[in-house]
NURO-745176 format. One record per residue (C-alpha): residue number from 1; residue in three letters; x, y negated, z negated. Coordinates in steps of 0.2 Angstrom, whole numbers, padded with zeros to 4 digits, m for minus. Each point is the difference from the previous one (the first is absolute). Layout:
r num NUM | residu ala | east X | north Y | up Z
...
END
This chain:
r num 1 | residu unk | east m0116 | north m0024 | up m0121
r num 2 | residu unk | east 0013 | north 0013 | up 0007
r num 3 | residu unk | east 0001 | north 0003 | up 0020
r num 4 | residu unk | east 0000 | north 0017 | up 0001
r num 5 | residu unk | east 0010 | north 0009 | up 0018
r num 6 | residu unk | east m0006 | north 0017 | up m0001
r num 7 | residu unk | east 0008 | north 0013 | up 0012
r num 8 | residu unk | east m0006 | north 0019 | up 0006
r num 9 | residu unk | east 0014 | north 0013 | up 0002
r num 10 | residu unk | east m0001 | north 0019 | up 0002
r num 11 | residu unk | east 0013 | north 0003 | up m0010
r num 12 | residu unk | east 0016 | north m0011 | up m0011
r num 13 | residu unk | east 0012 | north 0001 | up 0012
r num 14 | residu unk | east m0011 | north m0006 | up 0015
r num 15 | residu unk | east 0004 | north m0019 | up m0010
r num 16 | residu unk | east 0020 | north 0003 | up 0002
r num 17 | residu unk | east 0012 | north 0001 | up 0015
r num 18 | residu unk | east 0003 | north 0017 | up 0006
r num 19 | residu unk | east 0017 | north m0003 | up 0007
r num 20 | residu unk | east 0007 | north m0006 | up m0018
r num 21 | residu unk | east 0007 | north 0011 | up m0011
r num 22 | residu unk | east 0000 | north m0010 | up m0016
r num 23 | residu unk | east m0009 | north 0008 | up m0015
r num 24 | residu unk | east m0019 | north m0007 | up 0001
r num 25 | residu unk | east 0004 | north m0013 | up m0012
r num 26 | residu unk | east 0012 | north m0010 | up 0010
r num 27 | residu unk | east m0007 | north 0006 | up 0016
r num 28 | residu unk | east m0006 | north m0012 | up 0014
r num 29 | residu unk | east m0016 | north m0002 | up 0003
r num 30 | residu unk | east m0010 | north 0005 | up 0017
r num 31 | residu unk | east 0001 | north m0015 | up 0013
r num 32 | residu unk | east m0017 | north 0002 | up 0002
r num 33 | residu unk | east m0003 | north 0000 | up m0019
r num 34 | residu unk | east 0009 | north m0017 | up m0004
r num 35 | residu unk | east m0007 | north m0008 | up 0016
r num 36 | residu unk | east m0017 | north 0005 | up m0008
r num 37 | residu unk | east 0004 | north m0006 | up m0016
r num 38 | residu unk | east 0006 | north m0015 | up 0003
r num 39 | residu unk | east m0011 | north m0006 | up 0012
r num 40 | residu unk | east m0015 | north 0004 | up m0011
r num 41 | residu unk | east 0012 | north m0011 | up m0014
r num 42 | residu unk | east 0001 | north m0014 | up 0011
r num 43 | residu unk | east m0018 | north 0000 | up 0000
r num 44 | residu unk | east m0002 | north m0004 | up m0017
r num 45 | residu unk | east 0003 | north m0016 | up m0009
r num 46 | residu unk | east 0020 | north m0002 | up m0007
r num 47 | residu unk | east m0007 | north m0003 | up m0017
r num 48 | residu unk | east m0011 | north 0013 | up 0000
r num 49 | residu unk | east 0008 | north 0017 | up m0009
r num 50 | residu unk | east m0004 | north 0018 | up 0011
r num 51 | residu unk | east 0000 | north 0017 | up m0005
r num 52 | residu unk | east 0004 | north 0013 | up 0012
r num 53 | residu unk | east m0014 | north 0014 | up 0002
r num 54 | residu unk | east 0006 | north 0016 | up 0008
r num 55 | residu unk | east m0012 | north 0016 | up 0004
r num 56 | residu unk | east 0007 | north 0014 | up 0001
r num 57 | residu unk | east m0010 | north 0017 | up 0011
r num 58 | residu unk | east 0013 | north 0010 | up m0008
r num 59 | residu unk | east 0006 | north m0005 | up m0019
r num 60 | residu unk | east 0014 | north 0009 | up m0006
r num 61 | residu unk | east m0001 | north 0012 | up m0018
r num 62 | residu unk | east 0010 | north m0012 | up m0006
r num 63 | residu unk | east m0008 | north m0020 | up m0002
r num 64 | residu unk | east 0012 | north m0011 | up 0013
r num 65 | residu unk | east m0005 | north m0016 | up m0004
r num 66 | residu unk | east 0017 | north m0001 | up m0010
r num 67 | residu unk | east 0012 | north 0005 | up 0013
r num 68 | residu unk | east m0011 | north m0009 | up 0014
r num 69 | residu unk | east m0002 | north m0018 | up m0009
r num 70 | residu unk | east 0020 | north 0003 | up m0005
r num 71 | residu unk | east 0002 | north 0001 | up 0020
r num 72 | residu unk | east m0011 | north m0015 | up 0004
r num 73 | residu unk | east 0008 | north m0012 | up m0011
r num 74 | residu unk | east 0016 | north 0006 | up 0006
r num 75 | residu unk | east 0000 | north m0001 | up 0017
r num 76 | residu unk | east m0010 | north m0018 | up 0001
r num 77 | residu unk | east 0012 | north m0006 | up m0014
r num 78 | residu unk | east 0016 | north 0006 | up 0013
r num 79 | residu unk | east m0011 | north m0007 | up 0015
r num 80 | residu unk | east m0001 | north m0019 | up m0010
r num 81 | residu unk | east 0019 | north 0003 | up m0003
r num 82 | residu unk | east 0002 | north 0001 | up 0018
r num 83 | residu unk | east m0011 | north m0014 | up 0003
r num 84 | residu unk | east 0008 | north m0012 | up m0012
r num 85 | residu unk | east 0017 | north 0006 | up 0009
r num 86 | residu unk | east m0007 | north m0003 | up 0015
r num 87 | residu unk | east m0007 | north m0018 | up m0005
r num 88 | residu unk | east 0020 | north m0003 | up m0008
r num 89 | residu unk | east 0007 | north 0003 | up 0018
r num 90 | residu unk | east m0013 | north m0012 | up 0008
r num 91 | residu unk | east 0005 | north m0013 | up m0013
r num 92 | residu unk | east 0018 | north 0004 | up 0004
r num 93 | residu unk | east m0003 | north m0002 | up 0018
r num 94 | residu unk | east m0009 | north m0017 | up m0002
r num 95 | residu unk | east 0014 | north m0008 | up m0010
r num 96 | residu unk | east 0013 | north 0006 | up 0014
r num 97 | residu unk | east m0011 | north m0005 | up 0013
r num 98 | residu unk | east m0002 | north m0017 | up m0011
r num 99 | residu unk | east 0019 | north m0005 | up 0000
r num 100 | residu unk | east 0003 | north 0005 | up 0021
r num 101 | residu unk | east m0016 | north m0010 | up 0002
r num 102 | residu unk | east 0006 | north m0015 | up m0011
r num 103 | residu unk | east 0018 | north 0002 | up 0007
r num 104 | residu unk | east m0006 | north m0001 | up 0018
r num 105 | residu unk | east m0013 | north m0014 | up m0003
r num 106 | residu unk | east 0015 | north m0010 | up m0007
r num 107 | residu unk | east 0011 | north 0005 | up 0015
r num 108 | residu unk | east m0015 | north m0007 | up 0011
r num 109 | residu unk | east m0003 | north m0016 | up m0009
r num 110 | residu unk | east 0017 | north m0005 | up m0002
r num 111 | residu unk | east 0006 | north 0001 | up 0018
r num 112 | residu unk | east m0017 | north m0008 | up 0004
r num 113 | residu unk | east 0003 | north m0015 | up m0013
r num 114 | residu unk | east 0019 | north m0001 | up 0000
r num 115 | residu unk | east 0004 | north 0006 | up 0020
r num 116 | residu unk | east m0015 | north m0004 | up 0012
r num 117 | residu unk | east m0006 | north m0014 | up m0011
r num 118 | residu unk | east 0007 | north m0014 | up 0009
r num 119 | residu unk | east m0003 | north 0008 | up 0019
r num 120 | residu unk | east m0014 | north m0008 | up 0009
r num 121 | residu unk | east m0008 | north 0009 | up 0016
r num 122 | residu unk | east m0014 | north 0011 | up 0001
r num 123 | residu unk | east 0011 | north 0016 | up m0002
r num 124 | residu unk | east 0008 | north m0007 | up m0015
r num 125 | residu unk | east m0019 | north m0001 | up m0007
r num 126 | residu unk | east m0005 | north 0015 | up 0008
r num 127 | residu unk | east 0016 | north 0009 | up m0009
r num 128 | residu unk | east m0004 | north m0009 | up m0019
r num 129 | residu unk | east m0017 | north 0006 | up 0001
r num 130 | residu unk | east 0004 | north 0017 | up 0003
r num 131 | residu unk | east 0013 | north 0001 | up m0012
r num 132 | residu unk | east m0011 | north m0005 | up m0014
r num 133 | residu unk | east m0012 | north 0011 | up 0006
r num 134 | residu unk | east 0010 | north 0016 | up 0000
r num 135 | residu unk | east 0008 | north m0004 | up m0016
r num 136 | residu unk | east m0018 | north m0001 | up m0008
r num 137 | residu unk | east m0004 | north 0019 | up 0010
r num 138 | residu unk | east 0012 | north 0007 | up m0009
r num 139 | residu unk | east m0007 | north m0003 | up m0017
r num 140 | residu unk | east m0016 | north 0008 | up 0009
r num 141 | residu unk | east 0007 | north 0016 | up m0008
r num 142 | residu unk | east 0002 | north m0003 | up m0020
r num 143 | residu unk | east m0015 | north m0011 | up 0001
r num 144 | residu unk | east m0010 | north 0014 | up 0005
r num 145 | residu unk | east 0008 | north 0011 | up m0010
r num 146 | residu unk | east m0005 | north m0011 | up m0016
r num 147 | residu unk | east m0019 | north m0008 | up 0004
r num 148 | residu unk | east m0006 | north 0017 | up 0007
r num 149 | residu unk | east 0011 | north 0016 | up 0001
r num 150 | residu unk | east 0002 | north 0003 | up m0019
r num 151 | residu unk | east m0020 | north 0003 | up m0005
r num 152 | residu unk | east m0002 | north 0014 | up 0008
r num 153 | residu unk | east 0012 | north 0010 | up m0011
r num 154 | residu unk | east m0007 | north m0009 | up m0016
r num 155 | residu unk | east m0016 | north 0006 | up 0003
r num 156 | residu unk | east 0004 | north 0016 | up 0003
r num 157 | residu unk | east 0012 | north m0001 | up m0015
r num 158 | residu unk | east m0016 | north m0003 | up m0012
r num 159 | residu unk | east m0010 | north 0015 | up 0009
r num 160 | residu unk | east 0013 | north 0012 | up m0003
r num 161 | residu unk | east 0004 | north m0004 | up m0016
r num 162 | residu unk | east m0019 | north 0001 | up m0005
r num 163 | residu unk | east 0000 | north 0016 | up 0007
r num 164 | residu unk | east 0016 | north 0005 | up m0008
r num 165 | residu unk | east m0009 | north m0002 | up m0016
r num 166 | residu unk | east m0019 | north 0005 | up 0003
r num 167 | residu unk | east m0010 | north 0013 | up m0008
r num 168 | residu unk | east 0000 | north 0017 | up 0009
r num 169 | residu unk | east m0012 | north 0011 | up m0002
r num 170 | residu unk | east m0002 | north 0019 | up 0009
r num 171 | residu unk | east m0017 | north 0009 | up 0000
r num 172 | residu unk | east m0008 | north 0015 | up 0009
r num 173 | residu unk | east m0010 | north m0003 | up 0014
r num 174 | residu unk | east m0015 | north 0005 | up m0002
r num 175 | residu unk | east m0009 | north 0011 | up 0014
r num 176 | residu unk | east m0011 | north m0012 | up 0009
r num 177 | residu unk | east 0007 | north m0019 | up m0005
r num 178 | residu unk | east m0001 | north m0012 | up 0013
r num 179 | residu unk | east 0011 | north m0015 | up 0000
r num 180 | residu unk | east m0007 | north m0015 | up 0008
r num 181 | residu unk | east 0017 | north m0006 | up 0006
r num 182 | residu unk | east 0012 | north 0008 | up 0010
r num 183 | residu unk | east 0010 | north 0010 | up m0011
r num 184 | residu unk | east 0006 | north 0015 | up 0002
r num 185 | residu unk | east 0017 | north 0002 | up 0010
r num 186 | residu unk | east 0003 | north 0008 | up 0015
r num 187 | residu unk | east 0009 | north 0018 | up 0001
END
């Protein structure tokens, strides 16, 4: 069973960005319109396909569901380009942040083991201890990186690339329709 996101506009360009100028086509959506969209998305199960619903008050003479689905899948196939980038540069970091982290935390173990290993006294203890310690802080930063930081931008990467491929469909609003979600965009 298809999810279905189904949005209300006035009029076609309400969905796009009035500040671009790109033709429709490779036009950026509305913030408002891609936060909608891909909220609703994430609602949805990753597996499960969507199709895009869009009603129109005012349908053009011509059918836009062409031009209009053309511009979907573009935009949300730039914005998983973005995301993928994005995801590349965290990667980036976390191998840098890997070798500075290693390169310290062999720095701290060695004067710990070769230098203060045969110093007895409290402050010889004190200072062994807190040398391993801060060598294993600085690998605080890759490690995070690679258990947790990375999911985020592979999740999103699934959601936009379903919705770089969905279904759209654009229909005239009929007089009187009531939505039972929240969907029509503000002005």
């Amino acid at each position: 069973m298809r999810g279905r996101i189904e949005l209300v506009l006035r009029d076609a360009s309400q969905l796009f960005n009035s500040m671009d100028p790109s033709p429709f086509a490779d036009k950026d959506l509305d913030g408002d319109a891609e936060e909608f969209i891909v909220n609703w998305a994430q609602e949805y199960s990753h597996k499960q396909p969507l199709t895009l619903t869009i009603h129109l008050e005012h349908m053009p003479e011509q059918d836009p569901t062409a031009w209009m689905a053309e511009a979907v899948h573009n935009f949300f196939n730039y914005r998983n380009r973005l995301n993928r980038l994005a995801l590349h540069r965290l990667m980036d970091d976390g191998r840098t942040s890997l070798m500075v982290g290693l390169a310290f935390l062999t720095g701290c173990l060695a004067v710990r083991n070769l230098v203060l290993v045969h110093t007895a006294g409290a402050w010889a203890g004190l200072l062994r201890e807190s040398l391993t310690i801060i060598g294993w802080v600085a690998m605080w930063r890759p490690v995070q990186i690679y258990l947790h930081e990375w999911w985020p931008f592979w999740r999103r990467g699934r959601t936009l690339n379903k919705l770089s491929t969905m279904p759209v469909e654009v229909v005239q609003k009929k007089p009187g329709t009531e939505f039972t979600t929240p969907v029509e965009l503000p002005e």
